[in-house]
C-alpha positions in Angstrom: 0.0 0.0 0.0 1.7 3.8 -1.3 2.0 6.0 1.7 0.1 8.9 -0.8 -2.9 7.9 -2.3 -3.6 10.6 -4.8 -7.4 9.1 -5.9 -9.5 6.3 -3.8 -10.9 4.0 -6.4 -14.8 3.9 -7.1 -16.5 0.6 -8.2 -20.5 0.4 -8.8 -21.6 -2.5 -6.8 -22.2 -5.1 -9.8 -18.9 -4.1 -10.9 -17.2 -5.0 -7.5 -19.1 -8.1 -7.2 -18.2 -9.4 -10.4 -14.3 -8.6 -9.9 -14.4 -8.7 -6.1 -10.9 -10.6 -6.3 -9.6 -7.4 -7.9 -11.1 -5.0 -5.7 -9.7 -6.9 -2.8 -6.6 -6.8 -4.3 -6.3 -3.3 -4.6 -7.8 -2.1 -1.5 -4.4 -4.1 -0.3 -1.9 -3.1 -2.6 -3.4 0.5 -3.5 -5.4 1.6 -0.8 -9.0 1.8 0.3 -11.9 1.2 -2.7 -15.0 2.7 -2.7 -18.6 0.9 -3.8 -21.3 2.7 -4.9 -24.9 2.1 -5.1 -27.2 4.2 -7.9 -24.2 6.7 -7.7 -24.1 6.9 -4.1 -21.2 6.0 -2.1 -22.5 2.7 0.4 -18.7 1.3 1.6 -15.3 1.4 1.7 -12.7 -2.0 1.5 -10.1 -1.5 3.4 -6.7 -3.1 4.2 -6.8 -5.4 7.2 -3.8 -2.5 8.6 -5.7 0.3 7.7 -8.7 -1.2 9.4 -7.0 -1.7 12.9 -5.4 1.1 12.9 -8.3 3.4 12.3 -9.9 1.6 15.0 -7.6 1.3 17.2 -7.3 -1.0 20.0 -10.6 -0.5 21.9 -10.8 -2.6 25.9 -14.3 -4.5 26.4 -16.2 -3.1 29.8 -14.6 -5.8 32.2 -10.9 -4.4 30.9 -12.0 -1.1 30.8 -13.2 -1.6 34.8 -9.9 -3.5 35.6 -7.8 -0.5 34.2 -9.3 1.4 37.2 -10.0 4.5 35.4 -10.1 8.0 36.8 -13.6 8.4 38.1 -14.9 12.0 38.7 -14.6 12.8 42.3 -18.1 13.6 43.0 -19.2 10.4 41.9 -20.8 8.1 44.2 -20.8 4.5 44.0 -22.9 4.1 47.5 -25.8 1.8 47.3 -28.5 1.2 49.4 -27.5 -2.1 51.8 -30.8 -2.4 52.8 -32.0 -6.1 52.2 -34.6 -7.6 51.4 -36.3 -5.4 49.0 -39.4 -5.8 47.8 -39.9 -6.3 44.0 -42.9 -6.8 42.4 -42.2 -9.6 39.3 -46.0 -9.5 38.1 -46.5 -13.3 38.5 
């Protein structure tokens, strides 16, 4: 893939699927390619790379809670200890 892409490459959606080899071997070698459907753009086919890096390395929620992130100090995390509560399951 060229570090300066001067033009991203447009393919109408019949035309992709009927040289999708091609079109996946140019979003590798020449950077991303463009589908279009009734002249609108719809997608982009990008290089695996490309892909991760534009979406960079995101934690799930039990990583994210593990990291121990900075929590505001005026947030509380106090809960009522109270037991039992009454709940009312509509049986």
């Amino acid at each position: 893939m060229t570090a300066i892409q001067t033009e991203v490459a447009k393919w109408q959606l019949q035309e992709a699927k009927q040289h999708f080899s091609e079109v996946v071997r140019k979003a590798h070698d020449d950077g991303p390619q463009i589908v279009t459907r009734h002249g609108k753009d719809v997608v982009v086919i990008l290089d695996m790379e490309e892909y991760r890096q534009l979406k960079g390395k995101q934690p799930d929620f039990k990583e994210f809670l593990l990291s121990e992130p900075d929590w505001p100090e005026d947030l509380d995390f106090a809960r009522d200890k109270s037991l039992p509560r009454e709940v009312d399951l509509g049986w």
